[in-house]
N, C-alpha and C positions, 0 to 999 in steps of 0.2 A: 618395515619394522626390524630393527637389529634386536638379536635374539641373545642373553649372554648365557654359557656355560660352561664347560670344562674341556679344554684343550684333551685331546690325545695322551699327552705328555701328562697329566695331573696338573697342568696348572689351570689360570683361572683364566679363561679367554671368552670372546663372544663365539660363534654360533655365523653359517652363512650368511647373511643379511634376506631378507625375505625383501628387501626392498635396497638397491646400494643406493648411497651416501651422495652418489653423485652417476647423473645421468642428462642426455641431450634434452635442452633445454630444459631438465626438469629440475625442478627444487624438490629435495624431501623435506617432508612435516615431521618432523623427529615428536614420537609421542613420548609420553613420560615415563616410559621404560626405557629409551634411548636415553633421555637426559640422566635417570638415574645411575646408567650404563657410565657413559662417559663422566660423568661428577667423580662416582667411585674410582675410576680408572685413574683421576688426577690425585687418589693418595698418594698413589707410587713413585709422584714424582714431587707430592708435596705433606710427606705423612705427618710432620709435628704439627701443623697450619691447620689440614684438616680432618686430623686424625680425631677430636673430640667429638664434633659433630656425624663422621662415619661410625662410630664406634661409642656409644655415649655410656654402655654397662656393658658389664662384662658377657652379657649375653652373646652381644654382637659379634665378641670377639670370637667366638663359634659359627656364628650365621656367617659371617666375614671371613672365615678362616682361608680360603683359598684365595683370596686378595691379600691379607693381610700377610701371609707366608712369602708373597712375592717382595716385602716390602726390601730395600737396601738397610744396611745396619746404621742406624742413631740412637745413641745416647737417650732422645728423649724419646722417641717411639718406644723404647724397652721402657725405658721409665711411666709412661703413662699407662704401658699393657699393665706392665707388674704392677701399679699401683691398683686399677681393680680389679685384677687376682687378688690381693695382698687382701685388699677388702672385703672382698665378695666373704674368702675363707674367714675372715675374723669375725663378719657377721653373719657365717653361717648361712648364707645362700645357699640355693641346690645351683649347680651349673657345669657342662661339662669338664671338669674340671683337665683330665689329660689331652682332651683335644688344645683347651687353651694354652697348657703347658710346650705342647707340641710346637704353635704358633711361634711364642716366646724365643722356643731354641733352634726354632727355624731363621730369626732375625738375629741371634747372638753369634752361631755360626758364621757368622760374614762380617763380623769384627774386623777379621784380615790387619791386628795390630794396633788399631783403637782400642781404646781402655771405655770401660764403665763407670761412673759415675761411683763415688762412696755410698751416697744417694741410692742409686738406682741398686747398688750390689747389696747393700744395708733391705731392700724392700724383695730384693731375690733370693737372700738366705734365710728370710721372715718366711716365703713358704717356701724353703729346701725343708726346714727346720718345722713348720707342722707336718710335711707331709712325707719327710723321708722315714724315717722308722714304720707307719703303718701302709705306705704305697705298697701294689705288686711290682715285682722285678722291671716291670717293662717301664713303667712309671718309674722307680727309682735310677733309673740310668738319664734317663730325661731331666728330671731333678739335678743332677749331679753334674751336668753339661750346662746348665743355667750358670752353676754358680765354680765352674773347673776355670784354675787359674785367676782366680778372683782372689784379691788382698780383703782380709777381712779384718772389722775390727774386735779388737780386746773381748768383748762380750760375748760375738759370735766364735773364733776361736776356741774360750773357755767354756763355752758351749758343745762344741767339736772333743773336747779334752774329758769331757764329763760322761760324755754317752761314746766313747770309742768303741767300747767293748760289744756295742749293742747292732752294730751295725760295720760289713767290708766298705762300704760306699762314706763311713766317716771316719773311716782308717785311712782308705786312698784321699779325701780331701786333706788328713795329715801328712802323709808322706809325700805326695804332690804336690805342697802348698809353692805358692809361685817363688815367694823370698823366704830370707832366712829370718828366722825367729826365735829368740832365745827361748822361750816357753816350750813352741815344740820340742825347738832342739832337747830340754831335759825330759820331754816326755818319752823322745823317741832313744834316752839313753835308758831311760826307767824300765823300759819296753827292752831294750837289750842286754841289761843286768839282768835282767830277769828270767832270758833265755823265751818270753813271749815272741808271739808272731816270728814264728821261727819260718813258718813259708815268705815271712815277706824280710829277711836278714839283710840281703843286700839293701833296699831300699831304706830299713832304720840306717845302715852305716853310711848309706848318701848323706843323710841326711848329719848324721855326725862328725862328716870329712867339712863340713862347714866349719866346727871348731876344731878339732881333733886330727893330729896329723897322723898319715898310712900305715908309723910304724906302728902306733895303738894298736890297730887289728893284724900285729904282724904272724899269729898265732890261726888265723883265719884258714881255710880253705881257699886255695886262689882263685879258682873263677868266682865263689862266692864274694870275694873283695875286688877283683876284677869289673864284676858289673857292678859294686857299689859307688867305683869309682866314673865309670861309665854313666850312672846315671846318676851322678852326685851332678852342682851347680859349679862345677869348676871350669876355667875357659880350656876351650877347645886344647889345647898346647900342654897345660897341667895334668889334662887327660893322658895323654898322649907320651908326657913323661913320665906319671906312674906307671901305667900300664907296662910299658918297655921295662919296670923293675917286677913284672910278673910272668913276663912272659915262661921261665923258664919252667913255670907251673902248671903250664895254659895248653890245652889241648891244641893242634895244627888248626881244628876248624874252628875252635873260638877266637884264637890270632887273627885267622882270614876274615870271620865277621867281624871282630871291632876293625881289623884296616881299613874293612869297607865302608860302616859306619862314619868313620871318623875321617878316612880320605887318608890315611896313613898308613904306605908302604914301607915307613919303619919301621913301621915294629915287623912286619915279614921279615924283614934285611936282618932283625935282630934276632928273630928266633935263628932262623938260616946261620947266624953269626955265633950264636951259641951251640947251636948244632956241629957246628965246623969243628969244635972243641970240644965237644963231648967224650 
């Protein structure tokens, strides 16, 4: 009998075989923990097919958790988890609820550049949005990787825009949002007239070098506009030429780390060049 359960490693593996698979002249009788064994074992390589029948509530998605974590990243695997997540939560079922989470961001992780569905993103931010405000911290970081670099639409944004205040984890999903957006963009200047979230300065001016050009904040403290240009959405090269108009502001070792960052021994050659003339 093949026995299944947890690899060394954490993952989800069988167990020595109390009988191998194949032997002189012998045939094994695979009992029906074997077959159960191997059925399961063909999610991973065919999770939307039989992903209904291994997983039928969200239960399972618990009992399953160490298969289901192994699964590769699709579009509909996330889709079908999150929808009875999305469920269970609306109808108030009891269910582990962070272990399922866990699952979820263990398959999101290995996107590796595939996109989500509106669909599938639209049923991810249904429970970012019950459950970020009253989750603990360890949960709310989990939540927030569901749904990081996710285009949302119109309703869940204005959403985000409403409860800022209440939460850092719906500050970062504004200031991090993947594209540009006029909406944010005036939220994130309202936030800077205002002299709010002044720990996070750079990061509103990223966000407003989308419209606004460098000399606006020419009044700035430089490394403070330094990283906002650094971590504004501008191509690599745009970088790379404002920054060379900061340098002369810029500490030696903050030069050295954006060169390195950025693969740009320019801007060293520039400071050195302004140096030379000092």
């Amino acid at each position: 009998m093949i026995q299944a359960g947890f690899a060394s490693g954490g993952g989800w593996a069988r167990l020595t075989p109390t009988v191998g698979l194949f032997g002189s002249n012998q045939r094994m009788e695979r009992d029906l923990e074997d077959r159960l064994y191997l059925e399961e074992a063909l999610a991973l390589f065919e999770p939307p097919e039989r992903l209904p029948a291994l997983v039928p509530s969200v239960r399972e998605i618990y009992s399953r958790r160490h298969l289901l974590r192994q699964m590769p990243f699709d579009d509909r695997t996330v889709a079908y988890l999150a929808g009875l997540v999305r469920t269970a939560l609306d109808t108030s079922q009891r269910f582990r609820v962070f272990d399922c989470l866990k699952v979820l961001k263990a398959i999101i992780v290995k996107e590796n550049g595939h996109r989500l569905s509106p669909t599938t993103v639209r049923d991810l931010f249904a429970i970012y949005r019950q459950l970020i405000l009253s989750a603990r911290e360890e949960m709310q970081w989990c939540l927030s990787r569901l749904v990081k670099d996710q285009e949302l639409d119109d309703a869940d944004v204005s959403w985000l825009l409403s409860h800022w205040e209440e939460s850092e984890h719906l500050v970062n999903r504004l200031l991090l949002y993947p594209v540009r957006n006029p909406v944010i963009s005036t939220w994130a200047r309202e936030r800077y007239d205002r002299a709010e979230l002044s720990d996070r300065k750079s990061e509103l001016i990223a966000r407003l070098l989308e419209v606004d050009d460098l000399a606006a904040f020419r009044n700035e403290d430089p490394t403070t506009l330094a990283w906002a240009v650094f971590r504004s959405r501008r191509t690599r090269d745009s970088k790379i030429s404002a920054l060379t108009t900061l340098v002369s502001g810029l500490r030696c070792e903050t030069i050295v780390d954006f060169a390195i960052r950025l693969d740009a021994p320019e801007l060293i050659r520039e400071a050195l060049t302004e140096a030379d003339f000092a």
